[in-house]
C-alpha positions as a printed NumPy array, in Angstrom:
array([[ 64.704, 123.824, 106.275],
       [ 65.003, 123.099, 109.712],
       [ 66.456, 119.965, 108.579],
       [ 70.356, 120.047, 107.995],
       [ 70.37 , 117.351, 105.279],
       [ 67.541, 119.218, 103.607],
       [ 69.754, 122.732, 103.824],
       [ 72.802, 120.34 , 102.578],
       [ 70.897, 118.746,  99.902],
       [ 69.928, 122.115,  98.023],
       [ 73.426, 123.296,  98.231],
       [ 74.999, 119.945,  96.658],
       [ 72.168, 120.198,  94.008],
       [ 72.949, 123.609,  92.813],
       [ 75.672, 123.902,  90.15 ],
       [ 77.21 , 127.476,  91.402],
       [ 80.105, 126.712,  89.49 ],
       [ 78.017, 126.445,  86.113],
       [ 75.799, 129.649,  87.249],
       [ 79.25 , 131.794,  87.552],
       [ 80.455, 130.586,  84.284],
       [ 77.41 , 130.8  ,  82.003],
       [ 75.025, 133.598,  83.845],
       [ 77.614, 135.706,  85.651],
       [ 79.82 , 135.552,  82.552],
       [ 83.33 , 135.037,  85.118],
       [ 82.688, 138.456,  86.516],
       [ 82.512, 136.836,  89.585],
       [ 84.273, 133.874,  91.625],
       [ 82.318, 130.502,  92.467],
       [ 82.107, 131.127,  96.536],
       [ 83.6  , 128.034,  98.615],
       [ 82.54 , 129.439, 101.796],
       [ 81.602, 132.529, 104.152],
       [ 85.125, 134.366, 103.534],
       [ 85.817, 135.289,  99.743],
       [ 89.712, 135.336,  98.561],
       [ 92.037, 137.634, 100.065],
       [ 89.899, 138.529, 103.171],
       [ 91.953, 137.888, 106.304],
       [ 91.233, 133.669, 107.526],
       [ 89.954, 132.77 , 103.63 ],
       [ 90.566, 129.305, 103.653],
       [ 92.031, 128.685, 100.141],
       [ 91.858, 124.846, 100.692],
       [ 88.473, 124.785, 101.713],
       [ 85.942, 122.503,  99.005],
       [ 82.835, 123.529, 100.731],
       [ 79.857, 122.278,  98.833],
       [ 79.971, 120.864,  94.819],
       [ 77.728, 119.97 ,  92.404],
       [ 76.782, 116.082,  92.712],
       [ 72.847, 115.613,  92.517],
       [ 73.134, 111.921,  93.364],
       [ 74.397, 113.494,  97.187],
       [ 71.584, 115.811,  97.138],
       [ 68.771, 113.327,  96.89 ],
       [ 70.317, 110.673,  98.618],
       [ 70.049, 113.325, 101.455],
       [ 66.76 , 114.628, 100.707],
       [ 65.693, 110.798, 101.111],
       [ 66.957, 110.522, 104.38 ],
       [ 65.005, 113.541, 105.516],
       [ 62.365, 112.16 , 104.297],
       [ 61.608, 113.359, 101.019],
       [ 62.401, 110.459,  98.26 ],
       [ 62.609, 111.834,  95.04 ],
       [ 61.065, 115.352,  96.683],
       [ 57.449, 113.353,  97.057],
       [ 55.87 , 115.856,  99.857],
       [ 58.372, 118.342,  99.696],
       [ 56.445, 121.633,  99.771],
       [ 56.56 , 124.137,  97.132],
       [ 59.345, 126.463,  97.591],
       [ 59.29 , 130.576,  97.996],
       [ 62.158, 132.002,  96.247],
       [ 62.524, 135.904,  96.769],
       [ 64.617, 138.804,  95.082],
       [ 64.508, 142.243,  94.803],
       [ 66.412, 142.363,  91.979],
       [ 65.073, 142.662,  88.403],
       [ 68.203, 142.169,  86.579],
       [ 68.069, 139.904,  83.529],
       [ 70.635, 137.832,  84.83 ],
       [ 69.054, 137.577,  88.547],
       [ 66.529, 135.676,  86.571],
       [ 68.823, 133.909,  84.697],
       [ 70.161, 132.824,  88.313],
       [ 67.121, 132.386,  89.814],
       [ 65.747, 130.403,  86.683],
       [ 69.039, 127.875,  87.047],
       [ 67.643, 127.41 ,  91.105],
       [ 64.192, 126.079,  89.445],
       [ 66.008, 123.727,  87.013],
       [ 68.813, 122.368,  89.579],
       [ 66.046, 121.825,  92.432],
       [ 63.012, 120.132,  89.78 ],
       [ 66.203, 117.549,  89.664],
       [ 65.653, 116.695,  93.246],
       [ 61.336, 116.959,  92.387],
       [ 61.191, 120.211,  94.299],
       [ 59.19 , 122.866,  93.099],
       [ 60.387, 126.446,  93.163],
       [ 58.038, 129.646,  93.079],
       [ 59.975, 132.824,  91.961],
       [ 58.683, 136.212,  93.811],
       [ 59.79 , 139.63 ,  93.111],
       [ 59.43 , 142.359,  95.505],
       [ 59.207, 145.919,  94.384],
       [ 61.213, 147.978,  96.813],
       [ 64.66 , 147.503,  99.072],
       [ 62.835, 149.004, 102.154],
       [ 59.68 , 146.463, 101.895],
       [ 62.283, 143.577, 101.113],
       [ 64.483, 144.316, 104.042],
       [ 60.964, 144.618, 106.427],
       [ 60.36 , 141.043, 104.934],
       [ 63.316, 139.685, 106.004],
       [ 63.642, 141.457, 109.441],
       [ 59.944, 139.676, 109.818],
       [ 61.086, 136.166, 108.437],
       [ 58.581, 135.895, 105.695],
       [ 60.895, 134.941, 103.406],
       [ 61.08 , 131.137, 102.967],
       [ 64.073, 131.128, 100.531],
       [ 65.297, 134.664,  99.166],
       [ 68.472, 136.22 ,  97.364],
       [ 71.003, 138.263,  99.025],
       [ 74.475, 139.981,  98.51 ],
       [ 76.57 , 141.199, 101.77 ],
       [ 79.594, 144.089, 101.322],
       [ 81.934, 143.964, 103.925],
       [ 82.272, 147.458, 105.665],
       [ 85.55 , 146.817, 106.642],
       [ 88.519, 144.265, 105.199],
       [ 88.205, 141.564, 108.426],
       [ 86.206, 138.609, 108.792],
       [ 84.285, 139.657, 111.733],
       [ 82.361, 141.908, 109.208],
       [ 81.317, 138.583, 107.433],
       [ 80.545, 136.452, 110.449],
       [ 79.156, 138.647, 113.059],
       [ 76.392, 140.51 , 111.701],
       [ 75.231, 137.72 , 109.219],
       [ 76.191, 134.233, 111.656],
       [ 76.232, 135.463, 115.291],
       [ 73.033, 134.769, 117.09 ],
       [ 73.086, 138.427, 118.167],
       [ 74.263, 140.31 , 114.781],
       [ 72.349, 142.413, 112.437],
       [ 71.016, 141.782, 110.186],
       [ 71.033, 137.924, 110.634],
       [ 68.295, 137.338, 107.956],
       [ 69.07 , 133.796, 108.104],
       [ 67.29 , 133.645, 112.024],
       [ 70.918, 131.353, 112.04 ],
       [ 71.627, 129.879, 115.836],
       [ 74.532, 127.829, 116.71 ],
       [ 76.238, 128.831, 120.062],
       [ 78.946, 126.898, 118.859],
       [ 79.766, 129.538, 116.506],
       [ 78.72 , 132.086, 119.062],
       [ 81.809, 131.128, 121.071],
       [ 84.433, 131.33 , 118.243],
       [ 83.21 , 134.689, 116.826],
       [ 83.532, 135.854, 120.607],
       [ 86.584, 134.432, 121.263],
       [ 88.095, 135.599, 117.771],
       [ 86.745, 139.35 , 118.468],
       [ 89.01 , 139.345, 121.809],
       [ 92.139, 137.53 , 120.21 ],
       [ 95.101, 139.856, 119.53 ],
       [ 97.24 , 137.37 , 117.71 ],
       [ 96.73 , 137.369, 113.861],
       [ 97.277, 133.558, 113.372],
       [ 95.401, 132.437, 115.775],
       [ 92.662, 134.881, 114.624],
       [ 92.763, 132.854, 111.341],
       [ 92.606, 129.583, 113.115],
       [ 89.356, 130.941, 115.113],
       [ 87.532, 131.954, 111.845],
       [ 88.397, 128.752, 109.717],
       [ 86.97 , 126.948, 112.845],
       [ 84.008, 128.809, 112.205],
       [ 83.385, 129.034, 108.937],
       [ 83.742, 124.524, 109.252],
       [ 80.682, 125.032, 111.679],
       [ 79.053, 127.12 , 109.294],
       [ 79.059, 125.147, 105.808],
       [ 78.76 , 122.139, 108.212],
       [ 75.29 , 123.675, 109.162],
       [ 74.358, 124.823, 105.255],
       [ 72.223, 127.745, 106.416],
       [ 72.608, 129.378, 102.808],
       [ 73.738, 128.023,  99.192],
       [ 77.171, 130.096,  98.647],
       [ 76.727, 131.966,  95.168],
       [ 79.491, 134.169,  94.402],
       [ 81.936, 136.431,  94.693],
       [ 81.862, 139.415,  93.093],
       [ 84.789, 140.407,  91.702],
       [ 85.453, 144.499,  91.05 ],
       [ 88.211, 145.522,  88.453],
       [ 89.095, 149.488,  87.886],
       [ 91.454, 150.771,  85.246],
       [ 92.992, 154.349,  86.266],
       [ 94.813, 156.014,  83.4  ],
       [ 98.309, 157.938,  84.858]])
């Protein structure tokens, strides 16, 4: 994974859009990029990656890896036992045996051994859902992108994006706040440190 046209490669061979539709049942949104809809500097224009297998291994060829021959088996992690976590996580098997890469499913037990896993980098390959705290994309970039933010599970450097996140944190002006993080979230899917799932999507009825 230290190779970007591997990290591309498993995101173009993953059909997210099929996953929300047939496991996820349209309770969620197929996820373009770092920002999901409505959250200040969402980028409703941006494709981010899409399902074409024939991209995928023509990348994972040019890393090396023709038809996945010495790929090494990967170790996919969740916490979650849900049925349809392992419908999801079944779907990663099946898109990635398309590129001849083998995927190993692990459950942990507990949240509090996951997270130690992850603070640790064990965790080759692994599942994992981020709430905002707060309605602004800093909440998204910073502690997930920035080379200094917690939790950063991804061990993700670029001091590209570094400077934009800085820069964005100290801008006053709204637009150009929204110019900074669509800047940055280019860099990011540019850089395919994770395969963009979902949005989740939370509805509440209220009667008068």
């Amino acid at each position: 994974f230290d190779d970007k046209r591997v990290r591309q490669a498993f995101s173009y061979a993953v059909n997210t859009e099929a996953i929300v539709r047939e496991i996820t049942k349209m309770g969620s949104l197929p996820a373009k990029g770092v920002l999901p809809p409505g959250m200040p500097g969402h980028d409703p224009d941006l494709r981010g990656y899409y399902y074409n297998p024939a991209k995928a291994k023509q990348l994972l060829a040019e890393a090396g890896y023709p038809n996945g021959a010495g790929f090494p088996v990967v170790q996919l992690w969740t916490v979650s036992k849900a049925e349809s976590t392992k419908a999801e996580l079944a779907a990663y098997q099946q898109y990635l045996a398309e590129l001849g890469v083998k995927v190993d499913v692990h459950f942990v037990d507990e949240w509090a051994r996951y997270t130690e896993m992850l603070r640790r980098g064990e965790l080759q390959m692994f599942r994992y859902a981020w709430y905002a705290d707060f309605p602004d994309p800093d909440n998204f970039f910073f502690p997930l992108l920035h080379s200094a933010g917690q939790p950063n599970n991804l061990f993700y450097r670029n001091p590209r994006l570094d400077q934009l996140l800085e820069k964005a944190r100290a801008e006053a002006d709204y637009a150009q706040r929204v110019k900074l993080y669509r800047e940055a979230e280019r860099v990011v899917m540019e850089d395919a440190p994770w395969i963009t799932q979902h949005n989740h999507i939370f509805e509440y009825l209220y009667q008068p």
